[in-house]
C-alpha positions in Angstrom: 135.7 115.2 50.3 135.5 112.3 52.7 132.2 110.5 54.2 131.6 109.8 57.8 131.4 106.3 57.3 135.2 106.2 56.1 136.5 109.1 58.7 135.4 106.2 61.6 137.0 103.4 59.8 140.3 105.1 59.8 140.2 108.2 62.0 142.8 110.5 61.5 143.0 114.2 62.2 143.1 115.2 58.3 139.8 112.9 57.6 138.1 114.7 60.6 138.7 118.2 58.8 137.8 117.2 55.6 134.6 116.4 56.6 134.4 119.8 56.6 132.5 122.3 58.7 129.5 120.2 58.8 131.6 117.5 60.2 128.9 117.6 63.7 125.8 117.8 62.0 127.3 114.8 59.0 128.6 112.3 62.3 125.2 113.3 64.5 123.1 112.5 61.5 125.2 109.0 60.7 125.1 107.5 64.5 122.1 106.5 65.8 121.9 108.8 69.3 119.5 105.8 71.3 122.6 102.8 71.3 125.1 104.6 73.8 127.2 101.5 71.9 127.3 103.3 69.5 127.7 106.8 70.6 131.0 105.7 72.8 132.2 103.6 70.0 132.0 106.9 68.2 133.3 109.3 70.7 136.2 106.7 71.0 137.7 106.5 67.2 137.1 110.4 67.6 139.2 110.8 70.7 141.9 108.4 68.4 143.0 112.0 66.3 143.5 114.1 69.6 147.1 114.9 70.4 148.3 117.6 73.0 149.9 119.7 69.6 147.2 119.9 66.7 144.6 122.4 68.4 142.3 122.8 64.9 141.7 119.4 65.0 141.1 119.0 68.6 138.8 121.7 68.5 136.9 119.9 65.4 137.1 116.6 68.1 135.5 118.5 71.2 132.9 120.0 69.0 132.0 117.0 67.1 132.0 114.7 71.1 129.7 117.6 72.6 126.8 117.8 69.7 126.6 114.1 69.7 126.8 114.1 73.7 124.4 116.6 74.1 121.8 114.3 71.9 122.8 111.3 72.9 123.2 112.4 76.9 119.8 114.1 77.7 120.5 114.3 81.7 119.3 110.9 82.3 121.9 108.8 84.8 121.0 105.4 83.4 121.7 106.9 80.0 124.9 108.7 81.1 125.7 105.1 83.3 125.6 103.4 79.9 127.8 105.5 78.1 130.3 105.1 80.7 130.0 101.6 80.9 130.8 101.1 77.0 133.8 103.6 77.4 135.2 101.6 80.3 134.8 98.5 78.1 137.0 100.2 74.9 139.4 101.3 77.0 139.8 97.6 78.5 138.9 98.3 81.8 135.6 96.5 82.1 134.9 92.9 79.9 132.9 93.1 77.2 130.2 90.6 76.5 131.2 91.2 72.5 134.4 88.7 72.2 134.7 90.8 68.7 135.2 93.9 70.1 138.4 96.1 68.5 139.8 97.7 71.7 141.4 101.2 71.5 145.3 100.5 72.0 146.4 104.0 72.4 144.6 105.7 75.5 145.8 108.8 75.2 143.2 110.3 73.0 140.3 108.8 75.3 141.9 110.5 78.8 142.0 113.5 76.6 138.6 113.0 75.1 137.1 112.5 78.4 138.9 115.2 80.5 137.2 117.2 78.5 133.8 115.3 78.3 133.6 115.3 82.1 133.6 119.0 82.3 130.6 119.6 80.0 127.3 120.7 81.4 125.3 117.0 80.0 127.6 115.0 81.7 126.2 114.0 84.9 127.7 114.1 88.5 126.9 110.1 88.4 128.6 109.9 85.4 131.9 111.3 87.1 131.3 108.8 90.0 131.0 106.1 87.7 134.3 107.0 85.9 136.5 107.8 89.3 136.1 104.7 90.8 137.3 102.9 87.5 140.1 105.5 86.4 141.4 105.9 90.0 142.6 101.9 90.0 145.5 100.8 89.9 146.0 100.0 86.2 149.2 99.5 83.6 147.3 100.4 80.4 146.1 103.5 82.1 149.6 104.7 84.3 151.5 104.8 81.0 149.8 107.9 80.5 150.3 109.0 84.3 150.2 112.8 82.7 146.6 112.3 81.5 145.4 110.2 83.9 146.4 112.5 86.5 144.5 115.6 84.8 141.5 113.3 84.3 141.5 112.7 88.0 141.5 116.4 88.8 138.8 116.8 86.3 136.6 114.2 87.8 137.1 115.4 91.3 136.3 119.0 90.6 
């Protein structure tokens, strides 16, 4: 068995499963729902595993994203605003104030992750806004994944 605490210090698709399938209710227990920080830091390293081929663990991803969304998410737009803020910032597309901060290096994951974040009933319509006018740039760490991108786009403008 694996904890949470060492399934978001080196995710992997394995340590997601071997949480078990608890694995929602163990990482929505663990992260602290009020620091969107937190949440997108979270929803992040879990968006690290996802890969277009391993569908059991994406599935484990998605669920694991949505039950701590739908907590952490309640319908507010200054809450969804913040989340989108901190996952603009991991993805290297907005400064952070935290000259500490581990930025994700692989992006595919997070287009995957929030293709299908954007599509869930707690994500807000300003949430979408927030997230087009950022993903839309222009932007080299982003068009590597042109595939992605471009399905994230649809996604948003849906």
């Amino acid at each position: 068995m694996i904890t949470v605490d060492e399934f978001l210090k080196r995710p992997s698709a394995s340590s997601l499963l071997l949480l078990g399938p608890q694995r929602s209710d163990l990482i929505c227990k663990q992260i602290y729902k009020d620091d969107l920080n937190e949440v997108a830091r979270t929803v992040m390293k879990i968006s690290m595993i996802l890969t277009e081929g391993n569908e059991a663990a994406n599935k484990a991803a998605f669920e694991c994203t949505d039950e701590l969304l739908k907590e952490a998410l309640p319908g507010d737009d200054t809450v969804t605003a913040a989340f989108c803020n901190e996952c603009l910032v991991q993805l290297g597309l907005l400064k952070a104030e935290d000259k500490k901060l581990t930025l994700v290096l692989n992006s595919s994951g997070p287009l995957i992750m929030l293709t299908h974040i954007v599509k869930q009933s707690y994500f807000s319509k300003m949430g979408k806004d927030i997230l087009q006018i950022f993903i839309a740039k222009p932007n080299a760490k982003l068009d590597a994944y042109a595939d992605l991108k471009h399905k994230l786009l649809q996604a948003l403008f849906q």
